[in-house]
Backbone as CSV, one residue per row, in Angstrom:
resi,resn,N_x,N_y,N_z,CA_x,CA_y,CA_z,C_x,C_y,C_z
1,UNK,50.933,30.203,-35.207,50.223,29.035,-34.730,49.155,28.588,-35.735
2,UNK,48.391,29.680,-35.772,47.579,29.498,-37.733,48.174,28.187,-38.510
3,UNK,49.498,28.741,-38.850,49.618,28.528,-39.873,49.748,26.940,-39.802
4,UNK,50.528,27.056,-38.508,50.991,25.320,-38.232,49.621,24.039,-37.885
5,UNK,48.725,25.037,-37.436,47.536,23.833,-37.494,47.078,23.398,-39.012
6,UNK,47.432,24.881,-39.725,47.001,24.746,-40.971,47.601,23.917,-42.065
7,UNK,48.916,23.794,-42.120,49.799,22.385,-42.309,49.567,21.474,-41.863
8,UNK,48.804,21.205,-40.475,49.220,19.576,-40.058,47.572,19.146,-40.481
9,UNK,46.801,20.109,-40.652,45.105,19.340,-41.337,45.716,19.255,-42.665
10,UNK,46.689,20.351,-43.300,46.475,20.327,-44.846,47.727,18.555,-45.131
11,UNK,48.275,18.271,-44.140,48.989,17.095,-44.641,47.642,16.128,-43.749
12,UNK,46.929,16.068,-43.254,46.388,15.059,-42.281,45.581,14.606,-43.528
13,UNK,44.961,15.687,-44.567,44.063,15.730,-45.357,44.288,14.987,-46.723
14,UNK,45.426,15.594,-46.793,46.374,14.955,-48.008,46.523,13.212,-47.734
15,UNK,46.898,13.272,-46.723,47.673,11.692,-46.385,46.115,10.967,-46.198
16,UNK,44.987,11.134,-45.902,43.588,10.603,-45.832,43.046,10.310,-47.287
17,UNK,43.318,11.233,-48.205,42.616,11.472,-49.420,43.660,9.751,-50.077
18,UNK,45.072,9.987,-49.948,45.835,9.389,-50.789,45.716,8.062,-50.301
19,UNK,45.435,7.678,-48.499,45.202,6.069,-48.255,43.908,5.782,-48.679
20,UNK,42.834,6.436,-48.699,41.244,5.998,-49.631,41.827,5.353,-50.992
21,UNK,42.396,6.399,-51.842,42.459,6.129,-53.347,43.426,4.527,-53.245
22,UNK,44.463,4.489,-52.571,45.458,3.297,-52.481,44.510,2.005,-52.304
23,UNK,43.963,2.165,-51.402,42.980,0.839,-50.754,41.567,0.378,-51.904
24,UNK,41.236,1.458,-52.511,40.130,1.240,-53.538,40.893,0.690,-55.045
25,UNK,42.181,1.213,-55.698,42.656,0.931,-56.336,43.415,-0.653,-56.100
26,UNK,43.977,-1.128,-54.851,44.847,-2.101,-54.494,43.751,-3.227,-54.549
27,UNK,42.474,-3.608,-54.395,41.539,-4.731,-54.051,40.945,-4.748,-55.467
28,UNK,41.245,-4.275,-56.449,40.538,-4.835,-57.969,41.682,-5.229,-58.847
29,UNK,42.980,-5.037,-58.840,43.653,-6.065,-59.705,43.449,-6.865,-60.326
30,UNK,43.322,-6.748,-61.802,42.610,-7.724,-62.756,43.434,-9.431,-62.096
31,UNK,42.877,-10.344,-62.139,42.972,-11.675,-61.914,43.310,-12.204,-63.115
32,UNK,43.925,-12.762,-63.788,44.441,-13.811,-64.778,44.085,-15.290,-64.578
33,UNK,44.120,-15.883,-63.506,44.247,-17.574,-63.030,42.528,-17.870,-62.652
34,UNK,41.599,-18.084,-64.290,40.671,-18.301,-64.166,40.046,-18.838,-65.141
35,UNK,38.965,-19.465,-65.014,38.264,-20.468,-66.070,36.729,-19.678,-66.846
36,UNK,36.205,-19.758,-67.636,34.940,-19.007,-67.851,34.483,-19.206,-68.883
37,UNK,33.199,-18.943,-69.719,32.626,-18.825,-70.643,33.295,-17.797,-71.320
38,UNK,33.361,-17.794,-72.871,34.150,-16.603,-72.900,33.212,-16.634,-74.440
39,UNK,32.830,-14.888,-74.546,31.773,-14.316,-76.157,32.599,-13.763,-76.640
40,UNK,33.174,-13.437,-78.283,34.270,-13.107,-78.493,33.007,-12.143,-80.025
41,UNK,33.005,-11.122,-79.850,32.151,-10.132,-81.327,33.213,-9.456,-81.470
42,UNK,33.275,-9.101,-83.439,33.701,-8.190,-83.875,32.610,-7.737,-84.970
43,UNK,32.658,-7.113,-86.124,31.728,-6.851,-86.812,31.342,-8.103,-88.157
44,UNK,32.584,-8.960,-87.812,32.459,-9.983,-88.931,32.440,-11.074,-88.699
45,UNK,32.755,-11.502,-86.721,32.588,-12.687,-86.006,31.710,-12.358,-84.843
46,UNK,31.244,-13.747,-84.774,30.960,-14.154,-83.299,31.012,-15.178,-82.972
47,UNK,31.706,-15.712,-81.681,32.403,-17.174,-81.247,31.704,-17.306,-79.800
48,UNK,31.733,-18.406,-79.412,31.595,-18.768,-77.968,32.595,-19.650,-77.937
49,UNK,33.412,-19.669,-76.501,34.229,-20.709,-76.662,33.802,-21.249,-74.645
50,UNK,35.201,-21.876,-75.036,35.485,-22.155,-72.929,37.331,-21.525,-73.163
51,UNK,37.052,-21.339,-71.744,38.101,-20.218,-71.364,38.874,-20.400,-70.558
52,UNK,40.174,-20.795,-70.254,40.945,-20.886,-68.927,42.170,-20.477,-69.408
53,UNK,42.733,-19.613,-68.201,44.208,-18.834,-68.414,44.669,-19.028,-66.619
54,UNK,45.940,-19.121,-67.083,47.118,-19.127,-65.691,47.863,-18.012,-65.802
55,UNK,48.300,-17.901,-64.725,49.013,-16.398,-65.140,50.189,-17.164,-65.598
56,UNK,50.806,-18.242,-65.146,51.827,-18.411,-65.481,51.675,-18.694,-66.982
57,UNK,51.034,-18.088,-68.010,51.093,-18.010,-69.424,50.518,-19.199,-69.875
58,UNK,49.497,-19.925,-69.424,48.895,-21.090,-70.115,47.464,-20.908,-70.112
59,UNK,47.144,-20.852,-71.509,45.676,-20.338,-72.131,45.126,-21.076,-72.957
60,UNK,43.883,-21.384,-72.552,43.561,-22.684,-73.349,41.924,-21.710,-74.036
61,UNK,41.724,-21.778,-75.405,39.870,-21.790,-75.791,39.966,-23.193,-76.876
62,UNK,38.616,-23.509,-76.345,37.716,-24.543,-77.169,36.585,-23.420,-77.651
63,UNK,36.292,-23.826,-78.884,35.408,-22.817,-79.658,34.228,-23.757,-79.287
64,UNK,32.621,-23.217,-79.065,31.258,-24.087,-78.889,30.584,-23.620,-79.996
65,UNK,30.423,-22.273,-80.577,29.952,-21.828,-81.500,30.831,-21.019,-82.205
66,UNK,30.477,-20.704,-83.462,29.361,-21.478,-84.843,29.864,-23.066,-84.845
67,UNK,28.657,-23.546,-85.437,29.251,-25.119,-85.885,30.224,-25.219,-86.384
68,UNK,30.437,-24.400,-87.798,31.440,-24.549,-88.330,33.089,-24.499,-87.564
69,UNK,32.863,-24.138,-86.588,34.367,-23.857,-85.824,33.977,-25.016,-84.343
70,UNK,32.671,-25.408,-84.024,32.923,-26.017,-82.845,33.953,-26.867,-82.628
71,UNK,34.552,-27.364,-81.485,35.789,-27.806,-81.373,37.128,-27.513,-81.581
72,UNK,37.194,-26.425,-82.213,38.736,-25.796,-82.595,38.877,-25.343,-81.368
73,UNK,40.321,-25.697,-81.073,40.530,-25.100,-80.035,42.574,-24.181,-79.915
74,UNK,42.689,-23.413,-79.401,43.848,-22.390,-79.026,44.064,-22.869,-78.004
75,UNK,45.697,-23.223,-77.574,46.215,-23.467,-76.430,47.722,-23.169,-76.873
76,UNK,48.137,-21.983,-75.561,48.757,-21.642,-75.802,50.070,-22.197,-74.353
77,UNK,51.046,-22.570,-74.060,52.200,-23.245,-73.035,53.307,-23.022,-73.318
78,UNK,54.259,-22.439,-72.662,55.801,-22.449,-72.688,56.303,-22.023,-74.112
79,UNK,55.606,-20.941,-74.409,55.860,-20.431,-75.484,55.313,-20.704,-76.900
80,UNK,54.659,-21.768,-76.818,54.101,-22.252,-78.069,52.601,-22.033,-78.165
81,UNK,52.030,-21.940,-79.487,50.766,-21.830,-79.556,50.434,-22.974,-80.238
82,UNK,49.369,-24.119,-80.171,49.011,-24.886,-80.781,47.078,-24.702,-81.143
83,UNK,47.338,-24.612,-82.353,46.017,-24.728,-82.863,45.361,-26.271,-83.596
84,UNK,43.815,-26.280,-83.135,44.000,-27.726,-83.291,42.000,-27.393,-84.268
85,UNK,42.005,-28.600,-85.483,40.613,-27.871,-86.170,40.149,-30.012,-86.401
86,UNK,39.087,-30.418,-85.981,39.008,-31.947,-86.885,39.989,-32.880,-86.344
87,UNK,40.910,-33.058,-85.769,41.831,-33.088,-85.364,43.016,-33.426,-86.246
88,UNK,43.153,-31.933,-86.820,44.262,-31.801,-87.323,45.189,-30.553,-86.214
89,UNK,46.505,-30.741,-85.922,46.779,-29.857,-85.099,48.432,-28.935,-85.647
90,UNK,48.294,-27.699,-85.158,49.574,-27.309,-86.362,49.945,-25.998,-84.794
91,UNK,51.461,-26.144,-84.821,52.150,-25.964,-83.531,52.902,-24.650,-84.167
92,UNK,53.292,-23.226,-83.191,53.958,-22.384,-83.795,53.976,-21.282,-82.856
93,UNK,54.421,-20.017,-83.030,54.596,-19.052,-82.344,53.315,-18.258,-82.403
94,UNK,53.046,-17.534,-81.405,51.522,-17.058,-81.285,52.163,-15.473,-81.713
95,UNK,53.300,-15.463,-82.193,53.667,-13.622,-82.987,52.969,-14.283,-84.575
96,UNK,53.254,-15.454,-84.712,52.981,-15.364,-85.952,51.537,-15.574,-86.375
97,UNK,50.812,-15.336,-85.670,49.422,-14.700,-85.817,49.012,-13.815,-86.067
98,UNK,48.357,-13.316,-86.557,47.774,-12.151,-87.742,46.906,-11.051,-86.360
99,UNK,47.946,-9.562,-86.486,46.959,-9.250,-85.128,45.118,-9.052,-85.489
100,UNK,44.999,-9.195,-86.618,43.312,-9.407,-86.686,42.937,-10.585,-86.105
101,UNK,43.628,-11.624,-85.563,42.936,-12.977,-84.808,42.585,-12.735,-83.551
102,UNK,41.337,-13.366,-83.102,40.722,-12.384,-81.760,41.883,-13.148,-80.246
103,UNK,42.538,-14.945,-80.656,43.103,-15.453,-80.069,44.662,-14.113,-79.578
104,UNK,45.256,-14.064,-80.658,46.360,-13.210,-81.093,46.251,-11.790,-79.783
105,UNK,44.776,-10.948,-79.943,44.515,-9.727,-79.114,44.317,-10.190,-77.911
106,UNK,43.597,-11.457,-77.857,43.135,-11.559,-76.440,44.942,-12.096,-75.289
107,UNK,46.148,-12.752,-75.826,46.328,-13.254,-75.821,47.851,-12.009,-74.914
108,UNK,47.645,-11.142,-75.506,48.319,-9.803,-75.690,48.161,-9.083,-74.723
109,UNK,46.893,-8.846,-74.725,46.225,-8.548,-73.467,46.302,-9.147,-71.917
110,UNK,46.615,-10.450,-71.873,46.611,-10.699,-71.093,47.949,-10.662,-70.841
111,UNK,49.168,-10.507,-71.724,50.405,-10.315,-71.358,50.740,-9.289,-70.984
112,UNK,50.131,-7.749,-71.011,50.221,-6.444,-70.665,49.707,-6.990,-69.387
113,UNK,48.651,-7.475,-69.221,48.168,-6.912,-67.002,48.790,-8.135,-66.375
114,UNK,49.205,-9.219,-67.253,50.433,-9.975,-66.417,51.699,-9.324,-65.877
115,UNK,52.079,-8.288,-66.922,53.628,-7.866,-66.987,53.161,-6.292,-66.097
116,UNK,51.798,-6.167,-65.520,51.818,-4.846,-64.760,51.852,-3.581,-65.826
117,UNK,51.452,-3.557,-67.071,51.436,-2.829,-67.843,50.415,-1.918,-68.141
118,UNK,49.109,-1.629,-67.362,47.525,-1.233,-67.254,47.718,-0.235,-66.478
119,UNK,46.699,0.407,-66.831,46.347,1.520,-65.940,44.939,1.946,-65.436
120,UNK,45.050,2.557,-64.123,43.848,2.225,-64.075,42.662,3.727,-64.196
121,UNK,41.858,3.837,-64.877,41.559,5.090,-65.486,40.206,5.300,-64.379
122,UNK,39.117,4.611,-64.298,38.349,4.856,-63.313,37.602,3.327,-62.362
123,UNK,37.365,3.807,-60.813,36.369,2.525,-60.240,35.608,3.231,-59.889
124,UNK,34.459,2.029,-59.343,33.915,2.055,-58.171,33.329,0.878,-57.414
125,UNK,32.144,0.879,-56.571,32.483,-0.243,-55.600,32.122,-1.253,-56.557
126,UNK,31.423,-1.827,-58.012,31.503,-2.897,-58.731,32.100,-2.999,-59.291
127,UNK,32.560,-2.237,-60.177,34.232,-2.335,-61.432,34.830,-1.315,-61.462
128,UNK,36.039,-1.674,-61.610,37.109,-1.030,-61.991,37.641,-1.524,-63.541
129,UNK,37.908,-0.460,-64.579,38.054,0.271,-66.029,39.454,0.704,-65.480
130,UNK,40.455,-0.640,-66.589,41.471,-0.469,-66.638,42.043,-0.120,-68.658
131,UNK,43.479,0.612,-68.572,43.492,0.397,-70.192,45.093,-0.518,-70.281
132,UNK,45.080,-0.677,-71.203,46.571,-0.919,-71.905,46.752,-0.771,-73.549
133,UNK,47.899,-0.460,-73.666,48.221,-0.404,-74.770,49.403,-0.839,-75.544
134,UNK,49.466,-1.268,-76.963,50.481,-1.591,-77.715,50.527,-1.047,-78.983
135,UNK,51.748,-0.523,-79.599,51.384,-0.298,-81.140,50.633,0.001,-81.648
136,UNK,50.434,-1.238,-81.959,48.507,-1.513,-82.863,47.477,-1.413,-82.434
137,UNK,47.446,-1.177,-80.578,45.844,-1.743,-80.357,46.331,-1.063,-78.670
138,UNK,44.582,-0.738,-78.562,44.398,-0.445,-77.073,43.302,-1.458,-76.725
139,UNK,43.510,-1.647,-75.472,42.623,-2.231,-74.579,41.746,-1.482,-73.601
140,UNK,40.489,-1.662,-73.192,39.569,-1.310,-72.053,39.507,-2.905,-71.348
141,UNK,40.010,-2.607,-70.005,39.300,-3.527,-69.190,39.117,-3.741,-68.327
142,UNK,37.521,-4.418,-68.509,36.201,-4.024,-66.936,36.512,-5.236,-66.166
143,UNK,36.851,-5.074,-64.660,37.194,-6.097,-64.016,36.254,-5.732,-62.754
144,UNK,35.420,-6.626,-62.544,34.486,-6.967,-61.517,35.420,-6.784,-59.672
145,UNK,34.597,-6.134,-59.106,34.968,-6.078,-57.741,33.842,-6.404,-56.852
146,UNK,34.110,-7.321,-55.463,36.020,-6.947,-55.466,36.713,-8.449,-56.068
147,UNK,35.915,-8.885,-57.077,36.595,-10.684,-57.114,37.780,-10.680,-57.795
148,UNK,37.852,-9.356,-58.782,39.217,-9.124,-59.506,38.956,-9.637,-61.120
149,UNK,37.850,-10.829,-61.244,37.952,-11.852,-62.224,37.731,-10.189,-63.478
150,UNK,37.887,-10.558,-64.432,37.545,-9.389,-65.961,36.622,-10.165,-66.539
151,UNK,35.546,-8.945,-66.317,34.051,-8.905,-66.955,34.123,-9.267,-68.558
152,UNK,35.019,-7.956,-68.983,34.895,-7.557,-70.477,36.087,-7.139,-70.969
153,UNK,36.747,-7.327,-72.257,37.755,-6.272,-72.964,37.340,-6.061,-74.062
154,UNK,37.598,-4.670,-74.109,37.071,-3.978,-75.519,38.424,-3.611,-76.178
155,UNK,38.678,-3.720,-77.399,39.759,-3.326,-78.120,39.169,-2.337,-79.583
156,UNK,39.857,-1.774,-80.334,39.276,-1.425,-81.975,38.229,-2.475,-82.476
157,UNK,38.590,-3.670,-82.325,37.790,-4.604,-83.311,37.501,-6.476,-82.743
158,UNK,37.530,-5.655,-81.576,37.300,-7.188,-80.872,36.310,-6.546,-79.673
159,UNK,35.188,-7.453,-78.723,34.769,-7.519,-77.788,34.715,-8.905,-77.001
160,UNK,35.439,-9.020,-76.188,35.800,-10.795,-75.431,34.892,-10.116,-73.877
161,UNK,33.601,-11.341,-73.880,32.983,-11.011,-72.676,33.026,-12.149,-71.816
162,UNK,33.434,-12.445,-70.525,33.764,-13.713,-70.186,32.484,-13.894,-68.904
163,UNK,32.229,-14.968,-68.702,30.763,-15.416,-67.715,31.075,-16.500,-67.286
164,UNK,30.346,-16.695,-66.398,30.355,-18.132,-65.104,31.990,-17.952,-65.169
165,UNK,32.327,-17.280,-64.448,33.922,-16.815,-64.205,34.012,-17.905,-62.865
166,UNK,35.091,-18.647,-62.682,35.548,-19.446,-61.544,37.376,-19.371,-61.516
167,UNK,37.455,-20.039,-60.714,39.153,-19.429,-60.283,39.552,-20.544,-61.252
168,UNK,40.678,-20.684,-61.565,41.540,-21.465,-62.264,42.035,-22.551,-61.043
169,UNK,41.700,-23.948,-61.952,41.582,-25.036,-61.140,42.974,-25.879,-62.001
C-alpha cells in the first residue's frame, strides 16, 4: 500500500512540476509581427533605424542615425531584398549579403524563431532568454513577458535593441 501511494504522489508530482514549466514556457513566444525603434552596436557601428517585421517575412528598416546613412533603408518581401541609399535603389537576394551586415544577421534571426528553430534556455516572470543557431553565428534572445515582443538580440558581433515596441499594423 506504501508503495502505491508512493507512485501516485511520485506521478501527481511529476505531472504538477511538468504543467508549471509548460504554461511558463508557452506565454513568452518570441512575437515577430511588430513595429519599433530598433539600436543596432557592433564594435565598428552604431545605427538607429525604424523597425517593422511580419512574420509573414516582410521587414522593413529606415536608418535615422548617423547622418551619413539617414534614410537608407532595407526592405525585405517575397523573397527579395531591396536596398535603397539617396534614392538610388538596387534589388537582390538577401543570401547575397555579406554575413558581417547587421541587416543580413538580424534578418536570419528572425527566420530561425519564425521556422520554430530557438530554444529556450532560461525565464522568468519578465523575460524569457531564448538561443538559436546557424553555422556562422549564434543568437541570444531576450523577449519581454508576457507581451512576447524581443527586447534584445545578441549575436558574436552585433547587438539589435528594439524600443517603443507596438504590434505590427
Amino acid at each position: 500500500m506504501k508503495r502505491l501511494i508512493s507512485l501516485i504522489c511520485a506521478i501527481f508530482l511529476f505531472s504538477a512540476l511538468f504543467m508549471c514549466s509548460c504554461k511558463k514556457t508557452d506565454a513568452c513566444q518570441p512575437v515577430t509581427d511588430f513595429s519599433a525603434q530598433l539600436s543596432v552596436s557592433s564594435n565598428d557601428i552604431s545605427v538607429k533605424a525604424d523597425f517593422s517585421s511580419a512574420r509573414q517575412g516582410v521587414m522593413n528598416i529606415t536608418v535615422t542615425e548617423p547622418d551619413t546613412l539617414c534614410g537608407s533603408s532595407y526592405s525585405y518581401k517575397d523573397g527579395e531584398l531591396t536596398y535603397s541609399l539617396g534614392g538610388l535603389s538596387r534589388t537582390g537576394s538577401v543570401d547575397a549579403l555579406p554575413d558581417s551586415a547587421f541587416f543580413s544577421r538580424l534578418y536570419r534571426c528572425f527566420s530561425l524563431i519564425n521556422a520554430g528553430e530557438i530554444t529556450l534556455c532560461e525565464s522568468t516572470d519578465n523575460q524569457s532568454v531564448f538561443t538559436a543557431e546557424e553555422e556562422n553565428c549564434q543568437y541570444k534572445i531576450f523577449v519581454n513577458r508576457p507581451s512576447g515582443f524581443i527586447d534584445k538580440i545578441q549575436t558574436d558581433d552585433f547587438t539589435f535593441e528594439f524600443t517603443n515596441v507596438s504590434p505590427y499594423a
